[in-house]
Every structure is written in C-alpha cells, then in structure tokens.
N, C-alpha and C positions, 0 to 999 in steps of 0.2 A: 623459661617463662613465656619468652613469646610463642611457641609453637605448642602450650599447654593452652593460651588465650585464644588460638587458631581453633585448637579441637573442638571449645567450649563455642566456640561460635558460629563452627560447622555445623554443631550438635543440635545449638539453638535456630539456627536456618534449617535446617530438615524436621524440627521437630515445629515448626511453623508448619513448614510445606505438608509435614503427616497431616496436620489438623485441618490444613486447608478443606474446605465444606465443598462435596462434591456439589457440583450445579446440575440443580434437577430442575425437566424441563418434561414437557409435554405437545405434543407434533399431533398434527390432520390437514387433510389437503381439503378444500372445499371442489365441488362439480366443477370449478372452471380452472381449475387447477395451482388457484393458490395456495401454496404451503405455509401454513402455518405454525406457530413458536409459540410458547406460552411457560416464563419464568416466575414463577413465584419468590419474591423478598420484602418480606414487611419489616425489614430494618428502617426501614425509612418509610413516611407516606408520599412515596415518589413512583409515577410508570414514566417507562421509555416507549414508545412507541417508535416503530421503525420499520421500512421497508426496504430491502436489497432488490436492487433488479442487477439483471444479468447481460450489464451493456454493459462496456468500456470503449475505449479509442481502439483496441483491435476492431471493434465490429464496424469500421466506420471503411469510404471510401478513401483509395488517395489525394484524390483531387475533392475530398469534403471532410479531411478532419477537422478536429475541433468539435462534434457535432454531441460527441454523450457529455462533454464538459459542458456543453452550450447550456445542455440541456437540465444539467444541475440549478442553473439560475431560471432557465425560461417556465419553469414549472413551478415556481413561486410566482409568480407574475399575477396569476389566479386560476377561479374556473368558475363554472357556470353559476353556482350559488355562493361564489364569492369572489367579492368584486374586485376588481385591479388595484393592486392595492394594499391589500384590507390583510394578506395572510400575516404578516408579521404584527400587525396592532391587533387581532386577534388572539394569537399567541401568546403576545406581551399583557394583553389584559385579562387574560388567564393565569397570571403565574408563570409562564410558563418561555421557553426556549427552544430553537429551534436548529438544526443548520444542515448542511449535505456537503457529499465530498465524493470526486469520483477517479478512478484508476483507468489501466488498461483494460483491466479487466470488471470493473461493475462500478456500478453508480447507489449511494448510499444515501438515504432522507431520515429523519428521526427528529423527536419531537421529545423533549423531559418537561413534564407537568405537575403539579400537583396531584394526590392520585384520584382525587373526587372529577377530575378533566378527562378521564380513561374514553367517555363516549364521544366526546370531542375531537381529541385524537386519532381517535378510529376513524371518524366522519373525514375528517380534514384527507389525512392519508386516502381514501376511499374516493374523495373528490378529485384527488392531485388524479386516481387511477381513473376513473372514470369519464369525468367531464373538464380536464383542461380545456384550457382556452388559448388557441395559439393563432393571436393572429400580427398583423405586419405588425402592429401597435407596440407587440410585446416582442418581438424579432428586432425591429432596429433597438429599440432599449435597453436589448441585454445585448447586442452586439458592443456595443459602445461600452458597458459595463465590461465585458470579456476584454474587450482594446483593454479598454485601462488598467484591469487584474495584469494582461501579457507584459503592458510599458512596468506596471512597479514591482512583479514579481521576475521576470525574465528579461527583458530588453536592458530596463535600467538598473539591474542586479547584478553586482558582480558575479561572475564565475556562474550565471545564471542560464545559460546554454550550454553546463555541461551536458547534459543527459541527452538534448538534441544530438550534440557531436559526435556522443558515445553509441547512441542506440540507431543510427542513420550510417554507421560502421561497421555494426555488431550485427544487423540484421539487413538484410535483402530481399528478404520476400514474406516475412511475416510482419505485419500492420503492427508489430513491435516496434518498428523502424521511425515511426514517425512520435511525437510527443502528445500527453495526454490535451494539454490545450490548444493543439494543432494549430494551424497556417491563419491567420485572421481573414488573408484573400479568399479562403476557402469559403468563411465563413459569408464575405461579401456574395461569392456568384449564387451561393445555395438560394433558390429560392421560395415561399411559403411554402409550396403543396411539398418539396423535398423535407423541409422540417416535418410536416403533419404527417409524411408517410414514415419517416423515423420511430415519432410517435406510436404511430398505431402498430409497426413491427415490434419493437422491443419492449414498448409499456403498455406488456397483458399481465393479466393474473399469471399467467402458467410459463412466466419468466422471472417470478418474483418469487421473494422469501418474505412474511410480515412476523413480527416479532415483537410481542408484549411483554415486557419486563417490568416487576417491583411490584407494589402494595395493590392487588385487586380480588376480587372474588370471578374465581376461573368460572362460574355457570354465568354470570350478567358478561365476562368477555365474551366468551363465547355465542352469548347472544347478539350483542353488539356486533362483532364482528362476521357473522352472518345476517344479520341487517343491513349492511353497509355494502361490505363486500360481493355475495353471492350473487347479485343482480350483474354483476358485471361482466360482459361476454369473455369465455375465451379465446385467445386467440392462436392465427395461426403458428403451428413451430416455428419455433427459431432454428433454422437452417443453418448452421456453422460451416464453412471452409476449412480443413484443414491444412495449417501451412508448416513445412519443415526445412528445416536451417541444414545448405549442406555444411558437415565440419570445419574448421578452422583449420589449415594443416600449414600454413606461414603467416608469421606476426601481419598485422595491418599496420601500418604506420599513418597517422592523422596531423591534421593539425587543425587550430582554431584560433582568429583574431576574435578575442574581446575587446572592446575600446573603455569598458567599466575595471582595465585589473591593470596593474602594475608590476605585479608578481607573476611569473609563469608558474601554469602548474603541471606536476607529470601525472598520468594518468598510466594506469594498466589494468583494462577490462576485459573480462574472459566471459561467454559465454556459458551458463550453465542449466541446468534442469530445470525441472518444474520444481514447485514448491512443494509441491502435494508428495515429493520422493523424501527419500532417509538422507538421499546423500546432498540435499538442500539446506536441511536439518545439520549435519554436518558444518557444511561453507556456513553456517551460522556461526556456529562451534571456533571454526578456523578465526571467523573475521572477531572473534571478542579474544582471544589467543593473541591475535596479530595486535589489535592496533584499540581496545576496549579500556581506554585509562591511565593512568602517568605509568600505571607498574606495568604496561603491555608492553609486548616483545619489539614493535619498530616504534613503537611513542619512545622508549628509555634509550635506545641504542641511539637512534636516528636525532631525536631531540636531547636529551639529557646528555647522553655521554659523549657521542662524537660532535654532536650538535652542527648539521650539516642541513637541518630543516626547521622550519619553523613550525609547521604541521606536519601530520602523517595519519592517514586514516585508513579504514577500508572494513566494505561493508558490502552485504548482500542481499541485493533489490529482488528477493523472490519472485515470480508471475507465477500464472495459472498455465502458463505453454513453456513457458523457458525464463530465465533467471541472467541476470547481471551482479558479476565478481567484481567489485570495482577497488582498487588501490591507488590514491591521491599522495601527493608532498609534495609541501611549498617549499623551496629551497632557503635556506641562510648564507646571504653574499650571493658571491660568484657559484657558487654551486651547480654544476652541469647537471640537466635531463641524466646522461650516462651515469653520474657518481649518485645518483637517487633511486635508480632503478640496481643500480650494483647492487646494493644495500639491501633492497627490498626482497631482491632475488635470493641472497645470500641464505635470508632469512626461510624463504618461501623450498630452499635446496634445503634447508636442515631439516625441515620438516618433513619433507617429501624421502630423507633419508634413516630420519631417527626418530623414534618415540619423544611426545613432547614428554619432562617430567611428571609423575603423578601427583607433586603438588601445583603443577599448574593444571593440569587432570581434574585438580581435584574442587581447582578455583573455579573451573571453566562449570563445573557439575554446580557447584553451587550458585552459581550468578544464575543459571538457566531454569533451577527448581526457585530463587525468589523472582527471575520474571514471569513464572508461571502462575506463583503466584499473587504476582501486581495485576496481570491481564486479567484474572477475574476476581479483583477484588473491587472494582466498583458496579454497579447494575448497568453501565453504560457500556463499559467493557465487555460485559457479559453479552450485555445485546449482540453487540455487533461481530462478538467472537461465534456464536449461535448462531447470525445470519451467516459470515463468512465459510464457516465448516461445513453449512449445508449447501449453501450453492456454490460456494467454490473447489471445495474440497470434495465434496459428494459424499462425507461421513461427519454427522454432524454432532458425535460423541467424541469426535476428536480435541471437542470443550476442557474434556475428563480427561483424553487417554492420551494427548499428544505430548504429554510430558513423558511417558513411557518413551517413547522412541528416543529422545535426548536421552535419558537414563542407560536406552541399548548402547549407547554411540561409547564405542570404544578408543584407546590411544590408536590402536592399529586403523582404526575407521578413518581418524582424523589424516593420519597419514597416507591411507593408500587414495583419499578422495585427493586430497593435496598433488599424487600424482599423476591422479586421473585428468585432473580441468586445471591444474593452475600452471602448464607449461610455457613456455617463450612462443613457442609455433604456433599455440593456442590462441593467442590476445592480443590485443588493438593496443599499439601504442597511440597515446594522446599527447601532445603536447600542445596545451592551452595556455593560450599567450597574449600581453597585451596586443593593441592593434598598431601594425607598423606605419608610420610615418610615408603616408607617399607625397612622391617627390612632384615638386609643380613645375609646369609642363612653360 
C-alpha cells in the first residue's frame, strides 16, 4: 500500500512538473548597453520591475569591503528628482513595494506595483541609474544603518561569523575570502569621492540586466523604457581580475571564539566549483541526500537513531567563480568534534563507494523537479531567475532548461562528484566554539 501511495504521488509530482508553463520572455539590448527582459503574465494585475547589476563584494578592495553592500541602501537615499527621502513614501503611496539584496557576486533592486504604476517604475529604476545623489549626507546615514544591520545580524548572532571563519580559510587570494557586509573600519576610512567612483565604475547601463515582469502591454514598455533608459551614458567596461585558488591537498584546521553560543559547533567546508558546472548541480543533489529533512541520511542516523547531535545539516553556497560545501552538527552532551565528523565521514565514504539507492534516487529527482517548479511559480521568482541566468550564468534559457541538467544527473554522477571534492585532504576543519574565559591578570 505504501509504495502504491509513493508511485501515485511520483506520478502526480511529474505530471505538475510536465504542465509546468514554459516562461516565455522577450530580450534587446538598448545603444548603451542595457539588456533588457520582458515577461508577460496577466494572472495577476501586478509588474516587477527590476534591475541586476554585476557588483558584488568580489569586486571590491581589501582594505574597502563592504562597499556593493553599502551600496544596496546608499541608493535609496535618493536622487536628483527625488528627494532624500521620499523613495520609499513614494513607493508606499503607489501600491506598491520595494527592497534589494546583494551577494558576492551582484547587487539586486526591484520594485512590485500595481501594474497601472509600470511608468513609474521605470522612471524610479532609471533615476536610481542615472542621477543618484551620493553625497557625505547620505554616507554617514547608511554607514550607521550598515553598523547596526552588522551588531543584530552578525555581531550579536549566534553562530553569526560562521561564513567569515569559513571563507577567510577556504580562500586566499580570491575576494571570496572576505564577507559580503565587509569590515565596518573599511567602510569608516573610504572616503566620498571613493564611493562616487564605485558608483560610476559598476552602476552603468552595460553592467546591468532590467527586467519587466507581469500584467503590461510590451509596445507602451518598450517605450517607456526607452524614454527613460536610453539617455543614459554608457560606461566604461568592467575590467575583471581573475583569481584562482591553488588546490586544497591537507585538511585546514580552524577555530573560532563566539561569545553569542554555548554549543560548539563542527564544521567541514570543502571548496568547490562554480555554479554555472553540472557538478555544482550535483553537490546540490548530495547536500538534499545528506542532510534535506527527518528522512535524510545524517539527520536520521546522527539525530534519531544514535542521537549524538542535536543538529546536522549541510548545504551548498554556489558562487559565480567557486562554491562552498559546508557540513555543520551541534553535538548532544559530551559529544567530541572527532565522534561527529566520524559519522559524517562514514556517511560521506559510502557514497563516494556505493550507489545511493534508486529510491532515494528517486526522492532526490523528485524534490528537484517541485523546486523547479516553486522557482517559477511566482512573477517575482521569475524576475529575478531571468536577471540571474543572464548575467550570471551567461545563458539566460537556463529559466526553462536547467532542470534538464538535474534530470541528466545520474547515481553514478552523485558518486564519482562525492569523490572528487568531498575528501579529508580537501576541507577546512572548523571548530566554532563558545568564547573561552580569560584569566585575570
């Protein structure tokens, strides 16, 4: 009965996934080198508007990160036909919603309105590129904003400087090494004209992606956004460095005082690919196998049945240059670093030895065709999956076709990747730990 219940709800997960509505979209570059997106979906009377630029904290200096994160809030601030201010009560008294977010690798703006607000939207986006206004006013104001984001997301977070620890270990000469909200000191010595020239390098037309999604008539966007848009110079190339990681070929061994945890936790990070390979797609594959739910392979073992941890997780933080493997657990009791990684290894050796089974094969295929299908199942998703595949990936049908490549990914795939990157010799141990008691003098 139960494995008749499984078939029927294989059958009904794939026969979702068949129907899934391909997303069709329409692309042109304008004179100064903006690329532009255009989604049609009148299920709703809603647009997305949205622009990807092609900054992150790789393109920053060492001694000046934090600066494309900065720059996420400093360009709300305003600009020349809109006052300090005024972007978010405009927004708001439109209907309408706003917010941005930024990576290693790119910085994200977007805007959901009502769709009768489409020229609005346009203008707004068009002003952020054009005519910001960056002066000391709006520099100390979001410096202090970013203090405070670093004190209640990181500082006073537990377990909140993992990724510092990890990636300041994992990397040595790629601007990977440092964290997306960088050093706040940094952020002190930079000064105006260092911000303005930030600006005017990476927020040009011909670094960006703009992206119109939901209910509009494509001849009035289209005009719109040559209106707006085309007047604006472009600029010069973005110059890229490229940096390369030499191999791992003996464990790193770390450590890290928290004064926010109580628990130690072990950590084992392995260096891996770009995102944009198969065998990224893979480690995706591995990390929902390993540790994706009560029924995963080190959640049931490590927790349920031996119960020697309290957590166990592990997950794979793609990039656009190289990728982090990360495996975490909290221990239960006395539990050693050593009898955590035993376990983990164990796990990590059967795989690297033996086919997983093809009903877990078969689980791992079906959770990967419904997240395919969740990623574009709202227009907001869609946007930003449409920005991402074009400028980050450099193929931007990968919308439609990057579920094929999971569908290639074989048992044998999962295995021989497993004995490619996820070796001992490979990976940083971490162990993050309260902060020890020093002794007074």
């Amino acid at each position: 009965m139960k494995k008749t219940l499984m078939a029927l709800g294989t059958i009904a997960m794939l026969g979702s996934t068949a129907n899934a509505q391909k997303v069709a979209f329409e692309e042109f570059d304008l004179d100064n080198g903006l690329h532009v997106v255009l989604h049609q979906d009148n299920s709703a009377p809603v647009i997305i508007t949205s622009v990807m630029y092609h900054v992150g904290a790789k393109d920053e200096q060492p001694n000046r990160t934090g600066f494309a994160h900065f720059f996420e809030h400093l360009l709300f601030e305003g600009t020349k036909n809109i006052e300090r201010g005024e972007w978010f009560k405009i927004v708001t008294a439109n209907g309408g919603q706003n917010n941005a977010n930024t990576s290693d690798d790119r910085t994200y703006y977007y805007e959901v309105f009502p769709s009768n607000n489409l020229e609005l939207a346009i203008w707004m986006e068009s002003e952020r590129l054009m005519h910001p206004v960056i002066n000391q006013i709006g520099v100390d104001t979001q410096n202090e904003v970013v203090k405070e984001e670093k004190r209640l997301r990181i500082d006073n977070q537990p377990y909140g400087n993992i990724f510092k620890a990890i990636k300041q270990n994992l990397f040595k000469n790629h601007p990977y090494r440092w964290t997306t909200i960088g050093e706040m000191e940094h952020l002190d010595a930079a000064t105006l004209e260092e911000f303005q020239a930030f600006n005017k390098k990476f927020y040009v037309p011909n670094n960006a992606v703009l992206v119109v999604a939901g209910q509009f008539d494509t001849a009035q966007a289209k005009t719109w956004i040559k209106k707006y848009f085309s007047a604006i110079p472009k600029g010069a190339p973005v110059q890229r460095q490229k940096y390369e990681e030499a191999p791992i070929t003996s464990t790193i061994n770390a450590t890290w005082e928290d004064p926010n945890v109580q628990l130690p936790m072990t950590l084992a990070a392995y260096r891996t690919p770009s995102m944009k390979t198969k065998d990224a797609r893979v480690l995706d594959m591995i990390s929902t196998y390993l540790s994706d739910g009560k029924s995963s392979k080190l959640y049931k073992k490590m927790v349920d049945d031996k119960k020697v941890a309290l957590q166990v997780g592990a997950f794979s933080n793609s990039q656009e240059d190289y990728g982090q493997y990360i495996i975490y657990s909290l221990p239960l009791g006395e539990v050693s670093s050593e009898s955590l990684l035993k376990e983990i290894d164990e796990e990590i050796v059967n795989m690297q030895n033996n086919l997983i089974s093809e009903n877990d094969f078969q689980k791992l295929q079906n959770k990967f065709e419904n997240n395919y299908v969740n990623s574009n199942s709202t227009v907001e998703g869609i946007a930003e999956n449409l920005a991402s595949f074009y400028l980050l990936y450099g193929d931007i049908n990968l919308v439609n076709t990057e579920i094929e490549i999971y569908r290639s990914i074989t048992r044998e795939d999962i295995r021989e990747v497993a004995k490619k990157y996820l070796n001992p010799n490979q990976r940083l141990i971490l162990n993050y730990g309260p902060a020890k008691e020093k002794t007074a003098k």
